[in-house]
N, C-alpha and C positions, 0 to 999 in steps of 0.2 A: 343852243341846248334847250332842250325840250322842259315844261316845269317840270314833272315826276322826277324826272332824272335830278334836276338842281336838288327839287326838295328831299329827294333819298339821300345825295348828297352832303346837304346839310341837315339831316336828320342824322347822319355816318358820325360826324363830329360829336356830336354830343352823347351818343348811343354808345362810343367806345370812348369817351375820356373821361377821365379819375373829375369827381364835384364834391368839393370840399364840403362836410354836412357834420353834424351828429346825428349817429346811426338810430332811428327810430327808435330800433328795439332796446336800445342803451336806456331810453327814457322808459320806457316799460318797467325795465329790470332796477330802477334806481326806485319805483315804486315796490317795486317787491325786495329791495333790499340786496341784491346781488352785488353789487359793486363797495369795497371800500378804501375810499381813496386816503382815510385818516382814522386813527382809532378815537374811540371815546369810552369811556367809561358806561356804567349800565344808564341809560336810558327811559326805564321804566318799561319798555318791550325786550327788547336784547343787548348783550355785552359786546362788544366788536374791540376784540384788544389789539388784532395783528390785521396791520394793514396789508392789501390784497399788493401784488405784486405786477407793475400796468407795463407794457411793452411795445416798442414803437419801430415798427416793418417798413422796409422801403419798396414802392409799387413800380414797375415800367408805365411807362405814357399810356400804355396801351390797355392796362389791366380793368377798364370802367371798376371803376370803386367808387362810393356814394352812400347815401341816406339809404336806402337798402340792407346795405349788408347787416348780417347779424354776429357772425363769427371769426374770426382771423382762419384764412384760408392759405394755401403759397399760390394758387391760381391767380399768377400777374404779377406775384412777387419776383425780386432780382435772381439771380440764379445763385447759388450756393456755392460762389467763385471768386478770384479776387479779392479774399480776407471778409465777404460777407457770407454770412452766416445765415440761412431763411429761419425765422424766426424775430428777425430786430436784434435790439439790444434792451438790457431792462435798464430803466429809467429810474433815476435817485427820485425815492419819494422822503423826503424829510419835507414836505413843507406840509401845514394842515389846511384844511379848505375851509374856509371863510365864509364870510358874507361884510357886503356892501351896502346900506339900500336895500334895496328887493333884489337883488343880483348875488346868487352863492357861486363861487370859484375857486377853481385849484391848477395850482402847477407845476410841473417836476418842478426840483431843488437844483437839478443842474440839466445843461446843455446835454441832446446826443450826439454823442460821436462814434464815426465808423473810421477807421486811423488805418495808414495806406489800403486805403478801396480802389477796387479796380471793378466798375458796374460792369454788368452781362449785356447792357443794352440801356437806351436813355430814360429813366425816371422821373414819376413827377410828383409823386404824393408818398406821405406815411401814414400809415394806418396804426393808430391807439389801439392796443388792446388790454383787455386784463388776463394774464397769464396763469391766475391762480385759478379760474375757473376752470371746470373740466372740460368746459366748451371753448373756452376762450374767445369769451364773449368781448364781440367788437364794442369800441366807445364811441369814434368818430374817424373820419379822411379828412388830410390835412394837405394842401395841396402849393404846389410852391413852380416856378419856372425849370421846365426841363435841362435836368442835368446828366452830364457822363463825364465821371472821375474814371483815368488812369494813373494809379500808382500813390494817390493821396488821401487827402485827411477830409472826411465829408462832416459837417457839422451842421446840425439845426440846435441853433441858438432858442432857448426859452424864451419866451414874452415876461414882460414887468407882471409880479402874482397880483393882480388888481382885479376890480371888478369890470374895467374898460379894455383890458387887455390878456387877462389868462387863456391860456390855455385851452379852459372847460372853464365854461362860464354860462350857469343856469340863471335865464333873467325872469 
């Protein structure tokens, strides 16, 4: 095998698969205040009393998602079959985001689940989003060992709400 060819090759791999990040522009919009993952009372700039509403999509292996993205798209997402639904599922937010340390973090309140899933094809990441914005501005890709559920219960267990293990964890 010729090198160009190996290193197209190996260049193929990483060009098309899902890389668990948080999304750049996430960090952008959390300076200008778009995201609210917990309410608080007035602040001395703004009031934020209703927490935004975060949502969490499932990708095929194939959909390259990454640090990049900026908005929730269905471009790679599962098909709208098999009791899933494109869009995800919304996400219990009862818990409030914290800090540790120098470390602020949050995490949903409970596990998602997709209950008898039958996937379009095999998956490997979810994709956070906030669903209240009009953009549906991405948070982060979440990536886990590829899966194809026929006829069952798909679950992504939540992490311990800590500063060493959430979720969204600003260090």
């Amino acid at each position: 095998m010729n090198w160009m060819r190996a290193f197209t090759q190996s260049l193929d791999g990483y060009l098309w698969a899902n890389v668990q990040a948080m999304c750049t522009s996430f960090k952008q919009e959390l300076l200008n205040g778009s995201h609210a993952f917990g309410t608080q009372g007035a602040n001395g700039v703004r009031t934020v009393t209703t927490k935004d509403v975060f949502k969490l999509a499932l990708f095929l292996v194939s959909a390259s998602r990454g640090v990049a993205d900026t908005v929730y798209n269905t471009t790679g997402e599962l098909a709208g079959t098999g009791n899933y639904t494109q869009g995800g599922t919304t996400l219990t937010n009862a818990t409030v985001p914290t800090t540790s340390g120098t470390t602020a973090f949050w995490t949903p309140s409970a596990s998602a689940v997709w209950a008898a899933l039958t996937s379009s094809a095999a998956f490997d990441c979810a994709v956070l989003y906030n669903d209240t914005s009009t953009a549906d501005l991405e948070v982060a890709v979440f990536t886990f060992g590829s899966q194809t559920v026929t006829a069952g219960t798909f679950t992504l267990t939540m992490p311990v709400n800590d500063a060493a293990n959430a979720l969204v964890r600003i260090a």
